[in-house]
C-alpha positions as protocol buffer text, in pm:
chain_id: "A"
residue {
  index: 1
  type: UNK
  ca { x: -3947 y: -1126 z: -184 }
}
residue {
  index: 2
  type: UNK
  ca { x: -3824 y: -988 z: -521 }
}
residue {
  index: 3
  type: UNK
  ca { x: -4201 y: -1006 z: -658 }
}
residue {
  index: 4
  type: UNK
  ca { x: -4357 y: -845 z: -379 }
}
residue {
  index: 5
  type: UNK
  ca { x: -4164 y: -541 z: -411 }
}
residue {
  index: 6
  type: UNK
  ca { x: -4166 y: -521 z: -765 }
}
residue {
  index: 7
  type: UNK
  ca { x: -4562 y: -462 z: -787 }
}
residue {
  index: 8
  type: UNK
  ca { x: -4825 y: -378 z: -574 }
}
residue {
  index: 9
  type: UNK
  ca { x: -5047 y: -580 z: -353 }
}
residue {
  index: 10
  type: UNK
  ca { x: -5390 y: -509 z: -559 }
}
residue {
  index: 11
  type: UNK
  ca { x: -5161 y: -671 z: -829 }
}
residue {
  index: 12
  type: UNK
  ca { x: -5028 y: -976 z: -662 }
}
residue {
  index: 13
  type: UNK
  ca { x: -5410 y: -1069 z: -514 }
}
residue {
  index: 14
  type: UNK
  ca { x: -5497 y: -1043 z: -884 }
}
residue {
  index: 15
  type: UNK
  ca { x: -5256 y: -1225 z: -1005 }
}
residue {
  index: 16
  type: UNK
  ca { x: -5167 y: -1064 z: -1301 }
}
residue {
  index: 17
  type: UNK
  ca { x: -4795 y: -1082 z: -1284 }
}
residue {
  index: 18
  type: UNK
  ca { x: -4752 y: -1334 z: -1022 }
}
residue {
  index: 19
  type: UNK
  ca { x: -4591 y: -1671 z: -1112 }
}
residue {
  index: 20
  type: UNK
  ca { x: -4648 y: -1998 z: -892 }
}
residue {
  index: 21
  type: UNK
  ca { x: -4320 y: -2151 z: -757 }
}
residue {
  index: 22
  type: UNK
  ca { x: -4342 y: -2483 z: -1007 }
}
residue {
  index: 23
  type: UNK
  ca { x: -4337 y: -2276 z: -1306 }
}
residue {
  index: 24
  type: UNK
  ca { x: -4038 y: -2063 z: -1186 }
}
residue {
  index: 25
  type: UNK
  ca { x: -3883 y: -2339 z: -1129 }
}
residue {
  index: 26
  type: UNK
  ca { x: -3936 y: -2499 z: -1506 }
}
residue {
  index: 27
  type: UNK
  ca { x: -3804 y: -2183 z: -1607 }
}
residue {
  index: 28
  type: UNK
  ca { x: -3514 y: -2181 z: -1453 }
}
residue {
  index: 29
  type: UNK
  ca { x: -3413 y: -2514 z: -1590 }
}
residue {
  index: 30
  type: UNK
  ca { x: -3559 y: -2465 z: -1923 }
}
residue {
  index: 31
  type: UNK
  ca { x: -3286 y: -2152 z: -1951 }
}
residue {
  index: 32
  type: UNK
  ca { x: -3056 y: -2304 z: -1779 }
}
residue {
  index: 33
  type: UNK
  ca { x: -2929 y: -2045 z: -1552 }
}
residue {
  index: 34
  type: UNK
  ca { x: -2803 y: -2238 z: -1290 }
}
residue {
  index: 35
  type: UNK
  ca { x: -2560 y: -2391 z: -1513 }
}
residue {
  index: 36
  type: UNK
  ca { x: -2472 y: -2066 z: -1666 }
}
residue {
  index: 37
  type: UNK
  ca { x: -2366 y: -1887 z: -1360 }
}
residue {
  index: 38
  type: UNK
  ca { x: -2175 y: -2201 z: -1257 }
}
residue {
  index: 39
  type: UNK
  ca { x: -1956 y: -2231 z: -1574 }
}
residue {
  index: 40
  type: UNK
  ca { x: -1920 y: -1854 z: -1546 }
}
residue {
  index: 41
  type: UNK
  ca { x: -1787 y: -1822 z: -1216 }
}
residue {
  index: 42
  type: UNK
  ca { x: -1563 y: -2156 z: -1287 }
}
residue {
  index: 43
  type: UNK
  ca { x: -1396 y: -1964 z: -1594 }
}
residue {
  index: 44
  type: UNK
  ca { x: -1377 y: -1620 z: -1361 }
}
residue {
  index: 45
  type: UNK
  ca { x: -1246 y: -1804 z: -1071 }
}
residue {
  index: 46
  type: UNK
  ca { x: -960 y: -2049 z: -1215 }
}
residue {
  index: 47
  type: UNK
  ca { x: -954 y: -1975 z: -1566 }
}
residue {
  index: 48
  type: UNK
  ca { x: -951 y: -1583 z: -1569 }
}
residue {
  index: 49
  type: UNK
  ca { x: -1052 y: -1602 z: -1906 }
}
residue {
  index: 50
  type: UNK
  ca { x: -1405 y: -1530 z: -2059 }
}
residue {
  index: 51
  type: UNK
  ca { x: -1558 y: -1808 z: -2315 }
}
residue {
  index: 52
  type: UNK
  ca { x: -1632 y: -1592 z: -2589 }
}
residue {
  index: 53
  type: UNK
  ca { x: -1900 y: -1793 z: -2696 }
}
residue {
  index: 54
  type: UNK
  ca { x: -2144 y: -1829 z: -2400 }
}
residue {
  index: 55
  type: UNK
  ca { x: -2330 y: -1494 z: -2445 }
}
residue {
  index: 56
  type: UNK
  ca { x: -2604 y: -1645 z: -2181 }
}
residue {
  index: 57
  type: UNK
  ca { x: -2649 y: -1338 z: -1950 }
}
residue {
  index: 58
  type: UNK
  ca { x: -2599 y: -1516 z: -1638 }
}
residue {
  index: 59
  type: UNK
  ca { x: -2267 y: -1663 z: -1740 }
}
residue {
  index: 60
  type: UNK
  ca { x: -2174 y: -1303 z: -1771 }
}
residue {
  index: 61
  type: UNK
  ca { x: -2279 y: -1271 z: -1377 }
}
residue {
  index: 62
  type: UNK
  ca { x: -2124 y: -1529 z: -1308 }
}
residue {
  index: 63
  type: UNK
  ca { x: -1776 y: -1457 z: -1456 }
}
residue {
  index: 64
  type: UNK
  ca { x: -1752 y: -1117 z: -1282 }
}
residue {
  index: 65
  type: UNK
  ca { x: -1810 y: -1312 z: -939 }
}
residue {
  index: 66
  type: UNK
  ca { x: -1568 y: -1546 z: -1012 }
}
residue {
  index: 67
  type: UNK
  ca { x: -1309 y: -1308 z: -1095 }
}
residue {
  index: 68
  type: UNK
  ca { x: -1432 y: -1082 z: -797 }
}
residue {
  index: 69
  type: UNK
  ca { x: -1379 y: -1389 z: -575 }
}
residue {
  index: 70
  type: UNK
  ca { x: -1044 y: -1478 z: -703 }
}
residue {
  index: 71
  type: UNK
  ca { x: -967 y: -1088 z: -624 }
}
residue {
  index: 72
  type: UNK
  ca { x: -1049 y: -1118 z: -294 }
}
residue {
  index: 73
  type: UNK
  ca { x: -783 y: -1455 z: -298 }
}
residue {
  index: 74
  type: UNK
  ca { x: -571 y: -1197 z: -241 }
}
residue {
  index: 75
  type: UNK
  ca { x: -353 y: -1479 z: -390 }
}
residue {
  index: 76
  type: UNK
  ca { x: -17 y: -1395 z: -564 }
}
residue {
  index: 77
  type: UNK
  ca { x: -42 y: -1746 z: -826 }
}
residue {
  index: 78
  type: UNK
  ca { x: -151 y: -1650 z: -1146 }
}
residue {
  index: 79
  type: UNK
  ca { x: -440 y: -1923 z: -1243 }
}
residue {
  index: 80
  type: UNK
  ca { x: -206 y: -2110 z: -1497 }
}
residue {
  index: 81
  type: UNK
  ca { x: 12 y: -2198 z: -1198 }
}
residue {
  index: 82
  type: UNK
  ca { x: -327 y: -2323 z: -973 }
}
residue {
  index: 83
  type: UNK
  ca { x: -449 y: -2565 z: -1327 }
}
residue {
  index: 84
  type: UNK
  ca { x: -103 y: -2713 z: -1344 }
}
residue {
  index: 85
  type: UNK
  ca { x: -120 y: -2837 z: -975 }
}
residue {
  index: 86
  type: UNK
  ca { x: -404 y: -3036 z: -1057 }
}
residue {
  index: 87
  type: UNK
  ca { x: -681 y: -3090 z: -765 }
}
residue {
  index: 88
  type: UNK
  ca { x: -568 y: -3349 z: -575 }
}
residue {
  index: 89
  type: UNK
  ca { x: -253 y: -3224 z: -502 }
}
């Protein structure tokens, strides 16, 4: 666990820095990092082009991942080529 090895254990028992799983989770909506690293990896991945305004740090994350992942594609079509197909095709 990330919070276990980020402080000690006199710490954790005292709870000074600990945070209960309910409230992590509020905060994770309330920022809405799940849906920044989604829209970031979608623009990395078939996009290939960075929405210059979404300065949320975790759409930065997850732009580099998508563009990592469509790296390791290893595919030859540039991304306008994949959008013009379409999905269901």
């Amino acid at each position: 666990m990330f919070l276990v090895s980020c402080i000690s254990y006199p710490e954790l028992y005292e709870r000074k820095y600990a945070m209960n799983l309910i409230q992590l989770e509020k905060a994770i909506k309330e920022h809405k990092i799940v849906e920044n690293i989604k829209d970031g990896i979608a623009d990395g991945l078939l996009h290939g082009e960075r929405d210059d305004t979404k300065t949320h740090h975790y759409y930065k994350v997850g732009y580099d991942y998508g563009c990592v992942m469509f790296d390791m594609l290893g595919t030859s079509v540039c991304r306008t080529e994949i959008n013009d197909k379409g999905i269901d095709e």
